[in-house]
C-alpha positions as CSV (number, residue, x, y, z in Angstrom):
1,X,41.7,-31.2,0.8
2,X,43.3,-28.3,2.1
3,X,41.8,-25.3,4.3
4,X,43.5,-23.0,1.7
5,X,42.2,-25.1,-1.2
6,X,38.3,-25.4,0.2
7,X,37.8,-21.7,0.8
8,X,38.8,-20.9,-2.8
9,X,36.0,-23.5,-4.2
10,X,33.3,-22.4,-1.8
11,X,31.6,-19.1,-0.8
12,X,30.5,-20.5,3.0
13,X,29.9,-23.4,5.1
14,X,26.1,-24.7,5.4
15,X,24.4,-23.2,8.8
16,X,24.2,-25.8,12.1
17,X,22.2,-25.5,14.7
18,X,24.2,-25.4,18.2
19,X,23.0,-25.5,21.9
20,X,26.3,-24.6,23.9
21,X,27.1,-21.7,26.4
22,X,25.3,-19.2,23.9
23,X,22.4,-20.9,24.2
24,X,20.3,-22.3,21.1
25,X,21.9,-20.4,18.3
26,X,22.7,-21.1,14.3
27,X,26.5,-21.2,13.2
28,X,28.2,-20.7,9.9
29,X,31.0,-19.7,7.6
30,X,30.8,-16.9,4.7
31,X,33.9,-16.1,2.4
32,X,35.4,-12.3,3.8
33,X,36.0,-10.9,0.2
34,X,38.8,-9.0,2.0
35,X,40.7,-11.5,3.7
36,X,39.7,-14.3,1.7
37,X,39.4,-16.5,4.8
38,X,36.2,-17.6,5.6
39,X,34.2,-16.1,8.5
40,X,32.1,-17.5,11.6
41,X,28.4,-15.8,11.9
42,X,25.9,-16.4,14.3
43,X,22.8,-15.5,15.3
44,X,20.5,-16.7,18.6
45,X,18.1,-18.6,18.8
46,X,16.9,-18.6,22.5
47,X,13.5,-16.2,21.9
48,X,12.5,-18.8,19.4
49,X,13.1,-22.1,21.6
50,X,11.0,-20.1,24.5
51,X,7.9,-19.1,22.4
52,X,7.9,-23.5,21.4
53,X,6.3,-25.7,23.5
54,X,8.5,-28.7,23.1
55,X,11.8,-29.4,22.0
56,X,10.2,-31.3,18.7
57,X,8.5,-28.2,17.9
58,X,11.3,-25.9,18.3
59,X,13.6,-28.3,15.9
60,X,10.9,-28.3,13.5
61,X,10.9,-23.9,13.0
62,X,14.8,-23.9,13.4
63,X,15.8,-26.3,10.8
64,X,12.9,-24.2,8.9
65,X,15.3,-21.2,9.5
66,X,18.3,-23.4,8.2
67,X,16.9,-24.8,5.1
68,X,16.1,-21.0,4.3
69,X,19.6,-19.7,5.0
70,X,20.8,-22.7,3.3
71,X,18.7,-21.3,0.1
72,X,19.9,-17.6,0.5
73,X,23.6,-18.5,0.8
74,X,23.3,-21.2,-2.6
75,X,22.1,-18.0,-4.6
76,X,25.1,-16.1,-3.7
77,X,23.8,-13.7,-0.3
78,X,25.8,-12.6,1.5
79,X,25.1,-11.0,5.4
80,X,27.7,-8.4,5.0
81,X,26.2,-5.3,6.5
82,X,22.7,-6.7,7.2
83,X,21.2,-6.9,10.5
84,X,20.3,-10.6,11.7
85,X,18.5,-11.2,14.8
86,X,16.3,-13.7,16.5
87,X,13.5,-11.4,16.5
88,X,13.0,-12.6,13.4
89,X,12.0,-15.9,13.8
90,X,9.8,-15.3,17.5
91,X,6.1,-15.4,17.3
92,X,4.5,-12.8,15.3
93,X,1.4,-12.7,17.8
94,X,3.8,-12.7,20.7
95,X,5.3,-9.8,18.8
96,X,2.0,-7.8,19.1
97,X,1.3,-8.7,22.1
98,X,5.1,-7.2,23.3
99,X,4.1,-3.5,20.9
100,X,0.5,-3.6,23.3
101,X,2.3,-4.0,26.0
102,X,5.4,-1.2,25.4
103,X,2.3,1.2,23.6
104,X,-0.2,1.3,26.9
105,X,2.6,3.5,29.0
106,X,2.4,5.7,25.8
107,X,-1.2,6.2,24.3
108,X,-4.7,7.0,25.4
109,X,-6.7,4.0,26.3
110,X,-9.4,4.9,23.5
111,X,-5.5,4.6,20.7
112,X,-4.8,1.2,22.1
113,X,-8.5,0.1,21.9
114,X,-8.0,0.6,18.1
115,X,-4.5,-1.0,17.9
116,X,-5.8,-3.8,20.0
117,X,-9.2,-4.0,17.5
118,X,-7.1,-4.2,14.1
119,X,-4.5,-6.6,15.5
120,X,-7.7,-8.8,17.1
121,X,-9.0,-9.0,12.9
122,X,-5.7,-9.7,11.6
123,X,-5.0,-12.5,14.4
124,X,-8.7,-14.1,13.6
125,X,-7.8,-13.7,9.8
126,X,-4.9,-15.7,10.3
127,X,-5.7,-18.3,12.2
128,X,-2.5,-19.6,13.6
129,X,0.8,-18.1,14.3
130,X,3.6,-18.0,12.6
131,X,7.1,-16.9,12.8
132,X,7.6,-12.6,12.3
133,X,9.7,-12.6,9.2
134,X,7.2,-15.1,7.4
135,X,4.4,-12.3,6.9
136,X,5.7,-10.9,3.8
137,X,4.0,-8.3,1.3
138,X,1.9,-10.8,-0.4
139,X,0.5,-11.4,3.3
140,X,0.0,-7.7,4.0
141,X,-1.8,-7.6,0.1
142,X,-3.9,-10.4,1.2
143,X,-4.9,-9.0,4.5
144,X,-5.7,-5.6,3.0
145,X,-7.9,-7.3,0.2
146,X,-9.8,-9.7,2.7
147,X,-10.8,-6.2,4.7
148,X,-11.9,-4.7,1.9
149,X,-13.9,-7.3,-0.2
150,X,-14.8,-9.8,2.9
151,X,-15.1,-7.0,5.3
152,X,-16.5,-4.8,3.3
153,X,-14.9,-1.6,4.6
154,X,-15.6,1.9,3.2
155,X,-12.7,3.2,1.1
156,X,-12.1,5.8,4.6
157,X,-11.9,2.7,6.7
158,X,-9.4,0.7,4.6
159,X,-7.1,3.8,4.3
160,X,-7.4,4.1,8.3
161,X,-6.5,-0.2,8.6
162,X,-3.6,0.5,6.6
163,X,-2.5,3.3,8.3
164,X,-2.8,1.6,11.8
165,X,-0.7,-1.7,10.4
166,X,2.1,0.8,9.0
167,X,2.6,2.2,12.7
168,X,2.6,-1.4,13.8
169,X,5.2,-3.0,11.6
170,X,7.0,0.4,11.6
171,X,7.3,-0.8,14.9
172,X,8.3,-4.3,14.2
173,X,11.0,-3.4,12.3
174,X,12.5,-0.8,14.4
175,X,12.7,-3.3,17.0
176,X,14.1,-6.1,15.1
177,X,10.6,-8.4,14.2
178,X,11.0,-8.0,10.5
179,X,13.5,-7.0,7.9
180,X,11.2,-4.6,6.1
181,X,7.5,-3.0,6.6
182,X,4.8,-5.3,3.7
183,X,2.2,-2.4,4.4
184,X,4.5,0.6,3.2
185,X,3.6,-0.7,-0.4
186,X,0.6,-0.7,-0.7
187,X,-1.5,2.4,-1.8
188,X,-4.3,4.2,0.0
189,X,-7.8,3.8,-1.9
190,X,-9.6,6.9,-2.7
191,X,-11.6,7.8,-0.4
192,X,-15.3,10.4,-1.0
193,X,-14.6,13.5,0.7
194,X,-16.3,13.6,3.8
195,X,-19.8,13.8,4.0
196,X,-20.6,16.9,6.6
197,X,-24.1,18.2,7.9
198,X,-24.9,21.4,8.9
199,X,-27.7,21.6,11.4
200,X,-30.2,24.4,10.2
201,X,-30.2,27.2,13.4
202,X,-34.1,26.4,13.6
203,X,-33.4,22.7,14.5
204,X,-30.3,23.9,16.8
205,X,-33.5,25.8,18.9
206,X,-35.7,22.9,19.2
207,X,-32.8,21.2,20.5
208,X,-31.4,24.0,23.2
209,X,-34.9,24.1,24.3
210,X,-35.0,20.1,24.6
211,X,-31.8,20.1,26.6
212,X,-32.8,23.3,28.6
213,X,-36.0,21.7,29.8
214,X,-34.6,18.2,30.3
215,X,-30.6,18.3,31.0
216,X,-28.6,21.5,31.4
217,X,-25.5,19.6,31.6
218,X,-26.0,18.2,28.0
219,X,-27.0,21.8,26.8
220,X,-24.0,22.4,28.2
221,X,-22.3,19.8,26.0
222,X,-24.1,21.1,23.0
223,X,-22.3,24.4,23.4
224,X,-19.1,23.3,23.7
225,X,-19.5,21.2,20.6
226,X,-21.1,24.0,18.7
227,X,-19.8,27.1,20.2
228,X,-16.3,26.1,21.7
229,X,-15.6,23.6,19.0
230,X,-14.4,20.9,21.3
231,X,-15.1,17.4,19.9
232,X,-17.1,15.4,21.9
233,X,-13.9,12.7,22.3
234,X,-12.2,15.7,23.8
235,X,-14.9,16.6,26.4
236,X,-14.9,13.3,27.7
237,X,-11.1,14.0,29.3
238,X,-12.6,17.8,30.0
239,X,-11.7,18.6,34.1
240,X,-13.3,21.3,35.6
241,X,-10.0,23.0,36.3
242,X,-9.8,23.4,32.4
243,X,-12.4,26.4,32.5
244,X,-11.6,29.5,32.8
245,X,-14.6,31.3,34.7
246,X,-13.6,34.7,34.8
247,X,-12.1,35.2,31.8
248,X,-14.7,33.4,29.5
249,X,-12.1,30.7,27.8
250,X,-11.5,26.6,28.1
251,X,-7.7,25.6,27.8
252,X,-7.9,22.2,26.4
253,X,-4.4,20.5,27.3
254,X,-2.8,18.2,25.1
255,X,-3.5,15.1,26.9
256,X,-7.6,15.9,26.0
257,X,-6.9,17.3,22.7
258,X,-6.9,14.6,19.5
259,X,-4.2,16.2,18.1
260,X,-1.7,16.2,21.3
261,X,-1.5,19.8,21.2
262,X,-3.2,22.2,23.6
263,X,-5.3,25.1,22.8
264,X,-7.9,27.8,23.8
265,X,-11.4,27.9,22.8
266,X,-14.1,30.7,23.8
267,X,-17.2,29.8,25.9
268,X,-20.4,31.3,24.8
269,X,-21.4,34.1,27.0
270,X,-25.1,33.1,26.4
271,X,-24.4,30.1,28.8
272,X,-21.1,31.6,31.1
273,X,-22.8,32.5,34.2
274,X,-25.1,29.1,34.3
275,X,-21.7,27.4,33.7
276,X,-20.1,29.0,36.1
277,X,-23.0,28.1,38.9
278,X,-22.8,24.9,37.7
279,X,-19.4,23.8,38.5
280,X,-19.1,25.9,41.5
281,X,-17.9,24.3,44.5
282,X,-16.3,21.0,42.7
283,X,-13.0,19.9,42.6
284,X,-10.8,21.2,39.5
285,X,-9.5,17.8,39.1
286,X,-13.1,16.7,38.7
287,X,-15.0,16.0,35.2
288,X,-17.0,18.6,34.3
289,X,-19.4,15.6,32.9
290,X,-19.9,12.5,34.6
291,X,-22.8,11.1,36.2
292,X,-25.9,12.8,34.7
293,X,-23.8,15.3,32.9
294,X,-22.6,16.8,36.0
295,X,-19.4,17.4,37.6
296,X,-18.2,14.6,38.8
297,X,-15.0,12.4,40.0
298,X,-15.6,9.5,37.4
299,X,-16.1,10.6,33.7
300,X,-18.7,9.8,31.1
301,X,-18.0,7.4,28.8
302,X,-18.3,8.7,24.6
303,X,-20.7,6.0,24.0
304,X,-23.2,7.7,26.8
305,X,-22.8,10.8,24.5
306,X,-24.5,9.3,21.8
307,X,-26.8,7.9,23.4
308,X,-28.4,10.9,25.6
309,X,-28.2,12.8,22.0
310,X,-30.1,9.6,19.9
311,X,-32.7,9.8,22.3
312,X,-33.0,13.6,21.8
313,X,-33.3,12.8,17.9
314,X,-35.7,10.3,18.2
315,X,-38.0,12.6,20.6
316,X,-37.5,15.4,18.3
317,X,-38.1,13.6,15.1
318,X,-34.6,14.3,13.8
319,X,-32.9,12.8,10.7
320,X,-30.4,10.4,11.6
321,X,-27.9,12.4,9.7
322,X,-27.8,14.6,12.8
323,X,-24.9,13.4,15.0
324,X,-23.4,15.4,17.7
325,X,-20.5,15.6,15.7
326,X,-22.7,17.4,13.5
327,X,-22.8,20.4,15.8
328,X,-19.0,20.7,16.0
329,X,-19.3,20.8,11.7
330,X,-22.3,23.0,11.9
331,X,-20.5,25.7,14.4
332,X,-17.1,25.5,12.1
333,X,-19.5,26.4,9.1
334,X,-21.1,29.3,11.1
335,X,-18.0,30.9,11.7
336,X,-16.6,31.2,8.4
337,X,-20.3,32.2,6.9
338,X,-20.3,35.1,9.6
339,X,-17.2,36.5,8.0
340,X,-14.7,35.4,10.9
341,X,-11.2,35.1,9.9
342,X,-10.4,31.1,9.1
343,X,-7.2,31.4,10.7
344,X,-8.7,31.8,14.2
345,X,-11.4,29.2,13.1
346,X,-8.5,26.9,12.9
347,X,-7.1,27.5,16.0
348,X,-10.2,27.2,17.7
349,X,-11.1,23.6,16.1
350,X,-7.3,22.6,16.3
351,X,-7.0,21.7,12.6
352,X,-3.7,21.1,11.8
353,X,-3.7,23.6,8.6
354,X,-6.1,25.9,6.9
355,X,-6.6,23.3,3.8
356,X,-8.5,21.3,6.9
357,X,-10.4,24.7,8.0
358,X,-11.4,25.9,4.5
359,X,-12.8,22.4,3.4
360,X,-15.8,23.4,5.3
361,X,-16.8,26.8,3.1
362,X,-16.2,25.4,-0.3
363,X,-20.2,25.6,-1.2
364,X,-21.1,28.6,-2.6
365,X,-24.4,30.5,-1.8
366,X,-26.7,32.9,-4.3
367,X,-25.0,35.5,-2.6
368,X,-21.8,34.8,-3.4
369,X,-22.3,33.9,-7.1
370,X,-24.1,37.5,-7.1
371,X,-20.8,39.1,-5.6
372,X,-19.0,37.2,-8.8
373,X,-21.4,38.4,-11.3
374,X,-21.1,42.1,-9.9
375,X,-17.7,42.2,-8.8
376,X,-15.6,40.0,-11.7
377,X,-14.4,41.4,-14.9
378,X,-14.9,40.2,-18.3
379,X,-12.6,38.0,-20.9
């Protein structure tokens, strides 16, 4: 038969796997609607052979990859303007492992610890590895179902797993992993709106007083959290060189902050001049809280946060719904109640927008339902 005569009957010639100068690679022929000649494409297959531990192996996932090329190019596809590469067919844990690695030189250790903890349940989940472009939606469905029903994750939780796999294969498929991201189908859950507690200003005493007696560092801490609105995440990276002594304020840079962006927050002039005695004499590049909740050059950790306040609850006979987050929520609330513009309560929480600010003064008081009654006109 003819060259002319065979590329009329057929579309392309079946893949083959070659090992020559290229190095392992898959060869074949697809029908240029334009010149009517048909056209060698190829596509490597060196970062597979390398992730297989023996030659057996490494046959066994290519001719995998033929048989479904083979497939695609019987139904009529074509790989006229798509991307083919053979990042697609490397190891998918391999592939995490590569977005830890290039992700360390650009997040916070405290980010990568919750990268590192949702890839660590989808890797147990799985079992065993398989090749990048075989996890498919139906995979990411699954995953997302087993977290929710097996797991049993809160409705906030699975919305925060399926934000953290977005970034992730958003990241895989910028770099070549995948052809296409299975989590950006799949739907948040509703979530209940966040559950906040205000700490009554009696309780706030009997804990000031606690601290004062006890730990003036950690009273310290409560002010910030109350007072300054800092979160307690973001004191942990607070340096002494971050206060402002003379002039009353804290510049929070945006390597503490959560949001990346820096931002000034007022220190309470009930506690200034103890503060100011307090970290007199250290270093600025020293942590205003480490060891014992004093300056120091090696900060606290957030877990020894909670723990300093869980014994303060437990002494005081607390509720449990107290967290030291609590304080932060409580001193947001404070503001607004006092009248202060929400504007310069966002600024000083570093919300992103005043929807954020003004979730925390939607219940209403006698006195404002009064201030209806008298103020509002009638139908």
């Amino acid at each position: 038969m003819s060259s002319f005569l065979f590329q009329n009957l057929v579309s392309f010639r079946p893949p083959r796997l070659l090992n020559n100068a290229l190095g392992w690679h898959i060869e074949y022929y697809i029908l240029d609607p334009v010149s009517g000649k048909l056209i060698r494409k190829r596509f490597r297959l060196n970062e597979l052979r390398k992730q297989c531990s023996s030659g057996a192996e490494f046959k066994q996932k290519a001719n995998q990859v033929l048989q479904e090329l083979t497939n695609k190019l019987v139904t009529g596809w074509s790989p006229q303007g798509e991307v083919q590469s053979g990042r697609y067919y490397g190891s998918l844990f391999q592939a995490f492992a590569r977005f830890l690695e290039v992700k360390s030189r650009e997040l916070r250790p405290d980010t990568m610890r919750t990268y590192k903890g949702i890839i660590k349940i989808m890797q147990d989940w799985m079992v065993k590895d398989i090749v990048c472009i075989e996890f498919d939606r139906n995979q990411a469905l699954s995953f997302m179902d087993y977290c929710y029903t097996e797991r049993r994750v809160s409705a906030t939780t699975y919305n925060t797993y399926l934000k953290l796999c977005r970034v992730i294969f958003s990241w895989l498929l910028d770099n070549l992993y995948i052809k296409d991201n299975p989590f950006s189908y799949i739907k948040k859950k509703r979530a209940d709106e966040k559950f906040r507690v205000v700490i009554p200003e009696a309780d706030r005493r009997r804990i000031a007083r606690y601290f004062e007696e006890r730990n003036l560092g950690y009273l310290f801490v409560c002010s910030f959290v109350f007072y300054s609105l800092i979160r307690p995440t973001e004191l942990t990276r607070l340096r002494v060189r971050d206060i402002d002594k003379e002039n009353g304020y804290i510049h929070l840079p945006d390597t503490a902050t959560k949001c990346h962006r820096s931002r000034f927050t007022a220190i309470d002039p009930a506690i200034a001049a103890r503060l100011s005695a307090y970290i007199e004499g250290h270093d600025g590049a020293e942590y205003v809280f480490a060891r014992s909740f004093a300056p120091g050059a090696k900060g606290l950790k957030k877990k020894q946060y909670l723990v300093m306040w869980e014994r303060m609850r437990d002494d005081l006979h607390l509720p449990d719904e107290y967290q030291l987050y609590s304080l932060r929520d409580s001193g947001i609330r404070a503001k607004l109640d006092n009248g202060m513009d929400p504007a310069v309560v966002m600024h000083a929480a570093g919300h992103h927008n005043l929807a954020e600010t003004t979730k925390y003064a939607i219940k209403a008081n006698r006195e404002e339902l009064a201030m209806i009654v008298a103020q509002s006109p009638s139908f």
